[in-house]
C-alpha positions as CSV (number, residue, x, y, z in Angstrom):
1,X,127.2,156.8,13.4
2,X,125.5,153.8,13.5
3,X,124.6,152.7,17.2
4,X,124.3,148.9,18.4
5,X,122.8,147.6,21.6
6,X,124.2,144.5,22.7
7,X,123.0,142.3,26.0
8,X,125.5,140.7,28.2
9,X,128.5,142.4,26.4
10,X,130.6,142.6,29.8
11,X,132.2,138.9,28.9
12,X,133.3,136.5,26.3
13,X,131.5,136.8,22.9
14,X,129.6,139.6,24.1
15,X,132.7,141.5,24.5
16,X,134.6,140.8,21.9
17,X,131.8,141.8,19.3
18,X,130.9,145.0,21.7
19,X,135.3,146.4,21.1
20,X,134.9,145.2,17.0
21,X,131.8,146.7,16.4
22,X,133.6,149.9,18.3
23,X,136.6,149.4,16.7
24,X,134.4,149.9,13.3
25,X,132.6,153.1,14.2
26,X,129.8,151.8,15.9
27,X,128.3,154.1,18.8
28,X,127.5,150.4,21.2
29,X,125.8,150.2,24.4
30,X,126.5,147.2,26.5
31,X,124.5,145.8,29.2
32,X,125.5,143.6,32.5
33,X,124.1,142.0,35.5
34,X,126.1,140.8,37.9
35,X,129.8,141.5,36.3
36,X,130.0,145.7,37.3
37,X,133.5,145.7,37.9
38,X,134.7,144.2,34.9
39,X,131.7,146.5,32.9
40,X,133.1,149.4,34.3
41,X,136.8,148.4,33.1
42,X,135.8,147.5,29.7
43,X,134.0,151.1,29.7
44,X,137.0,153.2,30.7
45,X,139.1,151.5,28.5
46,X,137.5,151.0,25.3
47,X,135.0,154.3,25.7
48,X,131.7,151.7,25.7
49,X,128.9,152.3,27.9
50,X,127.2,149.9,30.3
51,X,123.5,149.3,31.8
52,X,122.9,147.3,34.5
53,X,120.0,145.0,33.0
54,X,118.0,141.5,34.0
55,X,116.6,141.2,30.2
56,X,114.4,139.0,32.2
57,X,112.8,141.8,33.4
58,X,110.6,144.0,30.5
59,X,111.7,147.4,32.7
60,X,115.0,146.8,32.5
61,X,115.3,146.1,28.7
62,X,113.7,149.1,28.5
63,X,115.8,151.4,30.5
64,X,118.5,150.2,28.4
65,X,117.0,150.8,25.2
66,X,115.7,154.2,26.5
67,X,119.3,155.1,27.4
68,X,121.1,154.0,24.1
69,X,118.5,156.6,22.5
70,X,118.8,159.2,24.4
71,X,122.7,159.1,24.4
72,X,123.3,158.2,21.4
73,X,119.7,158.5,19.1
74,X,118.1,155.9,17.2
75,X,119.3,152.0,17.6
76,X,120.1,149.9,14.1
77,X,121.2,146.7,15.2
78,X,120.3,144.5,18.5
79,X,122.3,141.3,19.4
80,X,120.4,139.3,21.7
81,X,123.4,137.5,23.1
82,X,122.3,137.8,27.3
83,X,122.5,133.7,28.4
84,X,123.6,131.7,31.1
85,X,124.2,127.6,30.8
86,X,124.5,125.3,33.1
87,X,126.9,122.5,34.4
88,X,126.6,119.6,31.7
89,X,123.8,117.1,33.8
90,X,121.2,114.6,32.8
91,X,118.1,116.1,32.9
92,X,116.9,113.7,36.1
93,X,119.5,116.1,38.0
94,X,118.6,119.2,37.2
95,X,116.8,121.3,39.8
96,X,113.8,123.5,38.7
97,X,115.0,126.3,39.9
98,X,118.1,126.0,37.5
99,X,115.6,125.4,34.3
100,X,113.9,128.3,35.2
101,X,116.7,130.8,35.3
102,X,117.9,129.1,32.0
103,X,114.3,129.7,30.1
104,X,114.5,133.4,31.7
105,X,117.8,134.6,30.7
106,X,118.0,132.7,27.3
107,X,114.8,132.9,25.9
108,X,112.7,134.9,27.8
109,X,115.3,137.6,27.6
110,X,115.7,137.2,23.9
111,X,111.7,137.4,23.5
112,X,112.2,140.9,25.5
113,X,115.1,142.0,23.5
114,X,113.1,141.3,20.5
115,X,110.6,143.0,21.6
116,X,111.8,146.2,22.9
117,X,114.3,146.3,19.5
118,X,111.1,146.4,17.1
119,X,109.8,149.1,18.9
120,X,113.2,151.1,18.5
121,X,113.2,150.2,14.9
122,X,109.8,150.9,13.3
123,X,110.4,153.8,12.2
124,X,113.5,153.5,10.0
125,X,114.4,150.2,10.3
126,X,117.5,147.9,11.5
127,X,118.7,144.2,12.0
128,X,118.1,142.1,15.0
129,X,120.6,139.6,15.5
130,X,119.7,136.6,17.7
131,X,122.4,134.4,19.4
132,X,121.5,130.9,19.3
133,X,123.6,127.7,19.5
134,X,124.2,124.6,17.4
135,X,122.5,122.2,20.3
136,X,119.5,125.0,19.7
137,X,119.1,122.7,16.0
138,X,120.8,119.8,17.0
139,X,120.2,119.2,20.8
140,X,122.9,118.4,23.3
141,X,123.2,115.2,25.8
142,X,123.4,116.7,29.2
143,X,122.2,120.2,27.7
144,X,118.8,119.7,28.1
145,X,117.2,123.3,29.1
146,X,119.9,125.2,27.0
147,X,119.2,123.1,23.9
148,X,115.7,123.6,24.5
149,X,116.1,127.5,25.2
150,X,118.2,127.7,21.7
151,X,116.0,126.1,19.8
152,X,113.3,128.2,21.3
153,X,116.0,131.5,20.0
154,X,115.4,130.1,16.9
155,X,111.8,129.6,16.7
156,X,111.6,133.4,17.8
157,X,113.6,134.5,15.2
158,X,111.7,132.5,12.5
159,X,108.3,133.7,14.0
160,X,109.5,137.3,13.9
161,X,110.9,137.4,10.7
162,X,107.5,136.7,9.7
163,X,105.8,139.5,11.2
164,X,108.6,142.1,10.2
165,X,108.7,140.9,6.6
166,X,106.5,144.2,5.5
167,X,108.8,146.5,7.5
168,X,112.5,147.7,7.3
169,X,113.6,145.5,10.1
170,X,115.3,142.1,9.6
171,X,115.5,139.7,12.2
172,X,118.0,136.4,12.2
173,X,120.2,134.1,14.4
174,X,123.5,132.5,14.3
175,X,123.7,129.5,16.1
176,X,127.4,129.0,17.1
177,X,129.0,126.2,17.9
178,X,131.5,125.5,20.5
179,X,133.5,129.0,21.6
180,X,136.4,129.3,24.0
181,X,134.4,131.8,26.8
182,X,134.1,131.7,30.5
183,X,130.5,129.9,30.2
184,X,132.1,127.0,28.3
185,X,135.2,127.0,30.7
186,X,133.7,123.8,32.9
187,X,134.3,121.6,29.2
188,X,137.0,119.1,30.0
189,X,139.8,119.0,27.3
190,X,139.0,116.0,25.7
191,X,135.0,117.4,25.2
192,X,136.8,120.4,23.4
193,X,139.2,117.8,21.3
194,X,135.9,116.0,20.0
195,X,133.8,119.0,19.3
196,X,136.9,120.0,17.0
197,X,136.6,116.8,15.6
198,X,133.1,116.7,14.7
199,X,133.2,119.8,12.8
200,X,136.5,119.8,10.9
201,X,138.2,122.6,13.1
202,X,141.8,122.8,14.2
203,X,140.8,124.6,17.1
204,X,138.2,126.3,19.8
205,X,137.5,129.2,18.0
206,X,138.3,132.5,20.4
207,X,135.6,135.4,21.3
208,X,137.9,137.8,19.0
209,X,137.2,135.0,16.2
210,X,133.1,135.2,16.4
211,X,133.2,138.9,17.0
212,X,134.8,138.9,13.6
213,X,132.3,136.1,12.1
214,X,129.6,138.0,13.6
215,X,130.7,141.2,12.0
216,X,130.5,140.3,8.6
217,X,127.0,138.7,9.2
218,X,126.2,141.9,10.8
219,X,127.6,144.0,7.9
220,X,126.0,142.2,4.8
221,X,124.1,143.8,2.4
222,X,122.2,140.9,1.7
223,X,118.1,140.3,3.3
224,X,118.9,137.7,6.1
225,X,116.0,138.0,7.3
226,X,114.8,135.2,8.8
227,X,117.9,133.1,8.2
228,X,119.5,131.2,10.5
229,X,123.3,131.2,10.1
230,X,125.6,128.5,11.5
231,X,129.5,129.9,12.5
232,X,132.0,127.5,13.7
233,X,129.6,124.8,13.7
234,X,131.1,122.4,11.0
């Protein structure tokens, strides 16, 4: 069996793609931070394990890499999908301390991710799967530090994809566009309405509808390395 790794997999699209990936024979590790009792739900239910892990933090990416091995051998596919955003706010009004948890969940804990995953995968290979955002390319008014941690995502992937190129590892991102998950819940209705306007959709697209987006991305035959693949994003 093929076995997946996914960060911040206790919520939204994290969870959705952890029960399809399951659901299609995947062995899947899952990791949390601050969400134990819904992780430990998801785990008796759906037979997934969790790690506590700040993918801020190198040690902890690594203890849930080394755990995924050791349970379940070696690791094929990452998804980097760990991120926090923050209360739509002009940039004037946003306190550093905010920006720097943004930069160290999104992107420094996608660098981390990265990191520990091409380790894992030099020796046979696999496909690291970066989740980015559509204000990562386009930029979003009052998204300031997520845009910029996105687009950062992206120029990670790009960079990486580079240096695997030679190897059997394939590195890409998908930047989504809006998704109906707990961290976009603070959206007003009428924000929703015009972000279906603006890309030609008839609705928010559920978690369960990425997963299954994600899945097909994730079971291509095709070289995506280095691709960056827009879902939902008109």
């Amino acid at each position: 069996m093929k076995t997946a790794i996914i960060t911040g997999a206790s919520s939204g699209i994290g969870l959705a793609t952890a029960i399809k990936l399951k659901s299609e024979g995947y062995n899947v590790v899952g990791s949390y931070l601050t969400s134990e009792e819904t992780a430990k739900a998801v785990e008796l239910k759906y037979g997934i394990p969790f790690i506590k892990c700040d993918v801020s933090c190198e040690s902890g990416v690594d203890g849930l890499f080394s755990y995924a091995e050791k349970r379940f051998g070696k690791v094929t596919l990452v998804i980097a999908n760990a991120g926090v955003a923050l209360k739509q706010s002009p940039l004037l009004d946003v306190s550093e301390k905010d920006i720097d948890r943004v930069i160290s969940t999104n992107l420094k804990g996608a660098i981390l991710t990265n990191k520990r995953a091409v380790l894992s995968m030099l020796n046979g290979g696999g496909r690291i799967v970066n989740i980015s955002s559509i204000f990562g390319l386009l930029g979003g008014s009052c998204e300031v530090p997520y845009s910029a941690t996105k687009a950062g995502v992206i120029g990670l992937t790009k960079a990486l994809a580079e240096e695997t190129s030679s190897s059997n590892i394939e590195v890409l991102a998908v930047a989504l566009g809006l998704v109906d998950t707990p961290m976009n819940a603070h959206l007003s209705q009428e924000d929703k309405l015009d972000f279906c306007k603006e890309c030609n959709l008839d609705k928010i697209p559920s978690a369960s509808d990425t997963a299954n987006e994600l899945y097909k991305i994730i079971s291509s035959s095709e070289n995506l390395n280095g691709q960056i693949i827009t879902v939902f994003a008109g």
